[in-house]
VOGU-3710 file (C-alpha; in Angstrom, 3 decimals, decimal comma):
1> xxxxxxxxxx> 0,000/0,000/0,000  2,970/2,398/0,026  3,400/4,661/-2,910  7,188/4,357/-4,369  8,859/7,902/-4,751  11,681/7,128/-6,404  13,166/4,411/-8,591  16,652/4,370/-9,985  17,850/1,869/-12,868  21,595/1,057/-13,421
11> xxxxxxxxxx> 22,266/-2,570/-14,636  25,387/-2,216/-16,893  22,791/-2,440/-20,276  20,045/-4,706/-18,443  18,071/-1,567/-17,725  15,307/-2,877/-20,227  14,880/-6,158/-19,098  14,929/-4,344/-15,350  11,952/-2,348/-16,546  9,938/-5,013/-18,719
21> xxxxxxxxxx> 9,942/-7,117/-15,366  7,961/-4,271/-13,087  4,404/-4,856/-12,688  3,289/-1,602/-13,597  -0,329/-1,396/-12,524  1,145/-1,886/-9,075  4,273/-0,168/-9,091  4,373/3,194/-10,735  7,534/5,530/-9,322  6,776/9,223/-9,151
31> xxxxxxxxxx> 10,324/9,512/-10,510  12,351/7,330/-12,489  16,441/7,379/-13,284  17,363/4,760/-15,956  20,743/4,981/-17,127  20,657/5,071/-20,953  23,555/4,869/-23,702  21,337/6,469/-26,800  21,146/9,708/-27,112  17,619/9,188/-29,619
41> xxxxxxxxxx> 14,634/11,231/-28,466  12,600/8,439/-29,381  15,124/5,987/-27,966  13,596/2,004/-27,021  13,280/3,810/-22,914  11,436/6,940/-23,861  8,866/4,421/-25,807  8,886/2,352/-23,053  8,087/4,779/-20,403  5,957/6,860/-22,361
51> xxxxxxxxxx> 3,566/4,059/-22,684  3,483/4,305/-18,869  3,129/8,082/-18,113  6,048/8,909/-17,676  7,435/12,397/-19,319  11,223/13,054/-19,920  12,726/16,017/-17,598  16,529/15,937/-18,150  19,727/14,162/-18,313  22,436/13,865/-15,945
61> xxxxxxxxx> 25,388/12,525/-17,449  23,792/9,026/-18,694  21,117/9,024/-16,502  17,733/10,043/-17,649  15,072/11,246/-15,357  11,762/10,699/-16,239  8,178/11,809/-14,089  5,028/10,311/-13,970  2,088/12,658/-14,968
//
């Protein structure tokens, strides 16, 4: 029943097979940091997480932070 603030993804190029394996109906982060190599707008993440709610903020270094809305 707790609501997850913040989730942070760094698996050395696993990061989609992290994020395939969340149940998302029951766990949706407020925030997410996924480390990701492409610098594509429309990069296989910012699908992914798009499909979920979530909107691109910024990058830090190879880390991009995304926010549910």
């Amino acid at each position: 029943g707790n609501e997850i603030d913040l989730m942070s993804v760094d698996c050395e190029g696993h990061d989609m097979e992290v994020l395939r394996s969340n149940d998302w109906s029951r766990f949706s982060p407020k925030l997410m940091l996924v480390e990701n190599h492409s610098q594509s707008q429309d990069s296989e993440l910012e699908v992914f997480l798009t499909q979920y709610g979530y909107h691109f903020i910024t990058r830090l270094g190879l880390t991009d932070v995304y926010e549910l809305r």
